[in-house]
C-alpha positions as CSV (number, residue, x, y, z in Angstrom):
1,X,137.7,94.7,95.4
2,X,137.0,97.9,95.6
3,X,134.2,100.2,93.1
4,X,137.2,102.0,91.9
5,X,139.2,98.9,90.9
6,X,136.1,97.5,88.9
7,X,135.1,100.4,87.0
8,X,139.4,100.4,86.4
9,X,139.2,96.6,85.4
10,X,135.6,97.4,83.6
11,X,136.8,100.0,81.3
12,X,140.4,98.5,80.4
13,X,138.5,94.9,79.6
14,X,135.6,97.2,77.8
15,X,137.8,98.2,75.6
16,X,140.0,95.1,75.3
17,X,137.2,93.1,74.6
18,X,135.5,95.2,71.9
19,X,138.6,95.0,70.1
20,X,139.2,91.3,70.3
21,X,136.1,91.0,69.2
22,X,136.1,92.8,66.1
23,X,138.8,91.3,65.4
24,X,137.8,87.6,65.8
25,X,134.8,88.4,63.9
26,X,136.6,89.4,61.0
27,X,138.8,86.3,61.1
28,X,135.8,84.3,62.0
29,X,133.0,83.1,59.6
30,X,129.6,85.0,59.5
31,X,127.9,81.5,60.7
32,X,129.4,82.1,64.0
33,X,127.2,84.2,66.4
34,X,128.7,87.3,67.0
35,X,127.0,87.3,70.2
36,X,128.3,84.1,71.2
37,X,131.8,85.4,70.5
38,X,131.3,88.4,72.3
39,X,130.4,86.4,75.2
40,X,133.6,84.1,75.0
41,X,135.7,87.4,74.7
42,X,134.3,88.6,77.7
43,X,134.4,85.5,80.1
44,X,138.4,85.2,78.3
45,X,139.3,88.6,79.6
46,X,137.2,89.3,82.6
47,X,138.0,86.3,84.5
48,X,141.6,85.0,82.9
49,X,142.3,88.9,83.6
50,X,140.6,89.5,86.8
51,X,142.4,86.1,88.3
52,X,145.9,87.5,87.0
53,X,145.3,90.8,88.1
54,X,144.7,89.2,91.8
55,X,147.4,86.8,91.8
56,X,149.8,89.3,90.5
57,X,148.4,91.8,93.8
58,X,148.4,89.2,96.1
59,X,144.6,89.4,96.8
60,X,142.9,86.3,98.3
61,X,140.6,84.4,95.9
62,X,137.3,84.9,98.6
63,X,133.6,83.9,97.8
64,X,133.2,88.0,97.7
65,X,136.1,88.5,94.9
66,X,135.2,85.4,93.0
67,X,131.3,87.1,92.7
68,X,132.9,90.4,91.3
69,X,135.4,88.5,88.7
70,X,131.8,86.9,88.2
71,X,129.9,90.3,87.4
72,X,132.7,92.1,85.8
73,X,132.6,89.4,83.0
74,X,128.9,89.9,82.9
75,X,129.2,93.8,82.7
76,X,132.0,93.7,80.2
77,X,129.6,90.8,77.7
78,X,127.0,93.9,78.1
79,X,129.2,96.4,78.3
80,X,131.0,95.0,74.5
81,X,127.9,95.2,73.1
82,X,127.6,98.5,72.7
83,X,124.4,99.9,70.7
84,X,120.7,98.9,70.4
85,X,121.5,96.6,67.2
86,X,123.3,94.2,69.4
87,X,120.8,93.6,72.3
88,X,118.2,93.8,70.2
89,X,119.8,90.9,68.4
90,X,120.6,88.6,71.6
91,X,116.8,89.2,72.3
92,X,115.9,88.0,68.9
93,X,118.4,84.9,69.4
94,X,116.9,83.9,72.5
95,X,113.8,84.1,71.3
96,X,114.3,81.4,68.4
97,X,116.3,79.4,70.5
98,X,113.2,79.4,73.1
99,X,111.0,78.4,70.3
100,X,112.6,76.1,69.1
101,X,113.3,74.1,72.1
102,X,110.3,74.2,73.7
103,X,107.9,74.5,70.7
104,X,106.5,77.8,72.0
105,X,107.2,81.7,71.1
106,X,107.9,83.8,73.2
């Protein structure tokens, strides 16, 4: 895969994924994490779209490709959520999950 194909894939599943998400958070109850979801979304269309997009081309399914479908999910999770609110949030989450589970803060 080349730079110019993932920024391609990366900004067609951006926008893809921001949209899904919005979408499934309105149809969704507020006790689901919207983080979470935007993390579901993301893994849904990077990889399912990144392993059509290479069947449909005919490129070979290599350690090397399967690290980029790998990191184009991971750019698109960040990459959905866009704005301070949202990280600052997923910080926050971890956080409490952190002290919770291990009885320490972080």
């Amino acid at each position: 895969m080349t730079i110019q194909l993932f920024l391609m894939m990366f900004t067609v599943g951006a926008a893809l994924s921001m949209a899904l998400t919005q979408a499934l958070k309105k149809a969704v109850s507020q006790k689901f994490s919207s983080n979470l979801l935007n993390l579901l979304v993301s893994l849904a269309v990077g990889a399912g779209g990144s392993s059509i997009y290479y069947y449909m081309t005919d490129i070979s399914f290599t350690e090397k490709n399967v690290v980029w479908i790998l990191l184009l999910v991971v750019a698109l999770w960040g990459g959905s959520m866009n704005g301070y609110d949202k990280v600052k949030q997923l910080i926050e989450q971890i956080r409490s999950w952190m002290g919770k589970n291990n009885g320490t803060s972080i």
